[in-house]
C-alpha positions in Angstrom: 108.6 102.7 23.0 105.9 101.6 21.0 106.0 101.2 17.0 103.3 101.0 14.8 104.2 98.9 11.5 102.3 98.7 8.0 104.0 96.1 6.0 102.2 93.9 3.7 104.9 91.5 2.7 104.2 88.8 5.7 107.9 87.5 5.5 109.5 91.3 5.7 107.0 92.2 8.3 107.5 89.1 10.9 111.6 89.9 10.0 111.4 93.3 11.4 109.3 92.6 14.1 111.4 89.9 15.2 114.5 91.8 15.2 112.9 95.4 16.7 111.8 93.4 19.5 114.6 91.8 20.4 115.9 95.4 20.6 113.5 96.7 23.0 110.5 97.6 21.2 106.9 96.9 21.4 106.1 96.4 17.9 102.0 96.0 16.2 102.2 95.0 12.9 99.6 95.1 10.2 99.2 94.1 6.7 96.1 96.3 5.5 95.9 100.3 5.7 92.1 100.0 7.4 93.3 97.8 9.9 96.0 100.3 10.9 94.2 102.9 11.0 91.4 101.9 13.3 94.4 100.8 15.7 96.2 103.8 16.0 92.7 105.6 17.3 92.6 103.1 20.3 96.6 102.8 21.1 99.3 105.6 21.9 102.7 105.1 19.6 105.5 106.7 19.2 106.5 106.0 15.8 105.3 104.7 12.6 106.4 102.8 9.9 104.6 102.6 6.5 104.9 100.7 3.3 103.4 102.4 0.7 101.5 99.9 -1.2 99.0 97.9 1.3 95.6 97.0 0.8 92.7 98.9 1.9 94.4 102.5 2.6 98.5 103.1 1.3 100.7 103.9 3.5 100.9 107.6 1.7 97.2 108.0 2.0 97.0 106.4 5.6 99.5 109.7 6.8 97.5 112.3 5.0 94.4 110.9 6.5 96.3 111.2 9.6 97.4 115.1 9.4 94.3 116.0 8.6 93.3 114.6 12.0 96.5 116.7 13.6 97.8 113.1 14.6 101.3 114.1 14.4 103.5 110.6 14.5 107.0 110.7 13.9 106.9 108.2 10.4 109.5 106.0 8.5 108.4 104.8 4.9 109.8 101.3 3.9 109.0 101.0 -0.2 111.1 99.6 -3.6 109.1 102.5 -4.7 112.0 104.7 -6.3 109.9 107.2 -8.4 110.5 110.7 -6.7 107.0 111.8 -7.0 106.1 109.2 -4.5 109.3 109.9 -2.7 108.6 113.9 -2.7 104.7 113.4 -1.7 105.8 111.1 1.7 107.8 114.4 2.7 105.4 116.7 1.9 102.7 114.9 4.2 105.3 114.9 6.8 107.0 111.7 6.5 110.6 112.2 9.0 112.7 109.5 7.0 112.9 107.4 3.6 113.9 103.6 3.8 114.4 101.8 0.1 113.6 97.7 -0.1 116.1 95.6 0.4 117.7 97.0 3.1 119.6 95.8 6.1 117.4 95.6 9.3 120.2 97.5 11.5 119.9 100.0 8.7 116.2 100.4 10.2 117.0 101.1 13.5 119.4 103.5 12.9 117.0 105.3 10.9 114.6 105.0 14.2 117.3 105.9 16.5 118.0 109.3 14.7 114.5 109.4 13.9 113.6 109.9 17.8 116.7 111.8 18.5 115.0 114.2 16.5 111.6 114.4 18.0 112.9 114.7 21.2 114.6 117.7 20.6 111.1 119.2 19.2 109.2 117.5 22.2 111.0 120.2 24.2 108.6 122.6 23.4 105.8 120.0 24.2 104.3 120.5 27.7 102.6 117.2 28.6 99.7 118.8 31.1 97.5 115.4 31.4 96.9 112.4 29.6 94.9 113.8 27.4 95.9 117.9 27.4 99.5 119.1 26.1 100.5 122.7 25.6 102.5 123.0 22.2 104.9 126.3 23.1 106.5 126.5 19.5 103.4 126.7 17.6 101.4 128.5 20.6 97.9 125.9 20.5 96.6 123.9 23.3 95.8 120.0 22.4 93.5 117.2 23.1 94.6 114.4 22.1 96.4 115.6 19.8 93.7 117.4 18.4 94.2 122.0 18.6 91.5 123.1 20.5 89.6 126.1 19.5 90.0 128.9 22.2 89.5 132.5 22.5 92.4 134.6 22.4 93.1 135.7 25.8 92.2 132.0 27.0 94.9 131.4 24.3 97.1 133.9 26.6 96.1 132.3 29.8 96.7 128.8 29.2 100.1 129.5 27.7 101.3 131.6 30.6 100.0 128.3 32.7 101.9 125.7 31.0 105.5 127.6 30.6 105.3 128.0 34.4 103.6 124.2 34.8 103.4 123.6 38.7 104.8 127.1 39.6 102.2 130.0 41.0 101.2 132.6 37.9 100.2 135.5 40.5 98.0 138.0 40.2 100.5 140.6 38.5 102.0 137.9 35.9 99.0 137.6 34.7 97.9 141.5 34.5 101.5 142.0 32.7 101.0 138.9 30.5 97.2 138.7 29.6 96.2 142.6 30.4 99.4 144.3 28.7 100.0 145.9 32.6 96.7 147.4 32.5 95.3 147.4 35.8 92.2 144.8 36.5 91.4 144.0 39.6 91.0 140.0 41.1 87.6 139.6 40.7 87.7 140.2 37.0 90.5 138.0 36.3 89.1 135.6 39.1 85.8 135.9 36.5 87.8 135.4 33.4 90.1 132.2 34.8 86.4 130.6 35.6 85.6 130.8 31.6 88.7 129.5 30.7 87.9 126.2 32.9 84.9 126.1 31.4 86.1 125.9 28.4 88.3 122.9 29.3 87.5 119.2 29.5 89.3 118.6 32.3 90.2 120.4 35.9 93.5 121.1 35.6 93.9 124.9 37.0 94.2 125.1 41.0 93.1 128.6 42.8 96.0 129.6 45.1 93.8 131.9 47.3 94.9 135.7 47.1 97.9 134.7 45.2 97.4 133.4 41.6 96.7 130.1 39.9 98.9 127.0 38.8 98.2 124.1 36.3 99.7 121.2 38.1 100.5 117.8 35.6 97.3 114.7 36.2 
């Protein structure tokens, strides 16, 4: 479990990383907004937690900037801030939780705690496919790191069929029923329409089960 933390206050911040890590997580710290941000483009985390006022980029604009990009990190804010405009514009962009200065340090990782409970119940719906590709079932879009990619609509079909039955065989007739509305196409044009959808990927992840159907199998 990897943590992400933007806390300007040097004392605060070595306090918290001290006492996450001696709980079990891998903690980077950073004081300036910038300095964050560039990280999280090279390293994979699994939570984030944001003071509001730090130099370069706040921790409010720092998670706007971030949804705009579709990077979609459970986040805790950490602030004295109290006014609720500031409050109300952290949940707006998507922040999961609220933390007011002082607080208790096992008051933080109880946040974190219910915090993850909470994503892994949504990450149910997330089929990891690769390193790179995940299907997102609930909201129906195919990612690339984390980023939706664009695809037509009956690619869109395809690949969803694909990852709710991820290493199982989608036959011939699943996909006719699921894709085609039962109309009946023969192989060759659905053999011809699975080629442009791995064209349209970055990756091979479809495998031809000859005669039979296809299957995305997890790399």
């Amino acid at each position: 479990m990897r943590i992400l933390l933007l806390e300007d206050e040097l004392m605060l911040q070595n306090a918290i990383v001290e006492y996450l890590t001696t709980t079990g997580y891998i903690v980077d710290a950073f004081e300036d907004g910038e300095e964050a941000y560039e990280q999280i483009h090279k390293t994979s985390y699994d939570l984030f937690i944001f003071d509001i006022n730090t130099p370069s980029i706040d921790g409010l604009s720092l998670l706007e900037k971030l949804q705009k990009e579709k990077i979609h990190i459970p986040t805790v804010f950490i602030s004295a801030i109290t006014q609720i405009e500031q409050i109300s514009k952290a949940y707006e962009l998507g922040c999961y939780d609220y933390l007011k200065k002082p607080f208790h340090l096992k008051e933080l990782t109880l946040h974190i705690e219910r915090l993850l409970k909470m994503a892994d119940i949504q990450s149910k719906s997330m089929v990891k496919l690769s390193k790179m590709y995940s299907y997102d079932l609930e909201k129906d879009r195919l990612l690339f790191d984390n980023v939706e990619q664009e695809l037509k609509p009956k690619h869109q079909q395809i690949m969803r069929l694909l990852a709710s039955n991820l290493e199982r065989v989608v036959d011939f007739d699943m996909l006719r029923h699921y894709v085609w509305d039962d109309i009946h196409v023969d192989a060759a044009t659905i053999r011809a329409e699975m080629h442009r959808v791995r064209q349209a990927l970055k990756e091979d992840l479809i495998v031809s089960i000859k005669g039979i159907g296809y299957k995305l199998t997890k790399h």
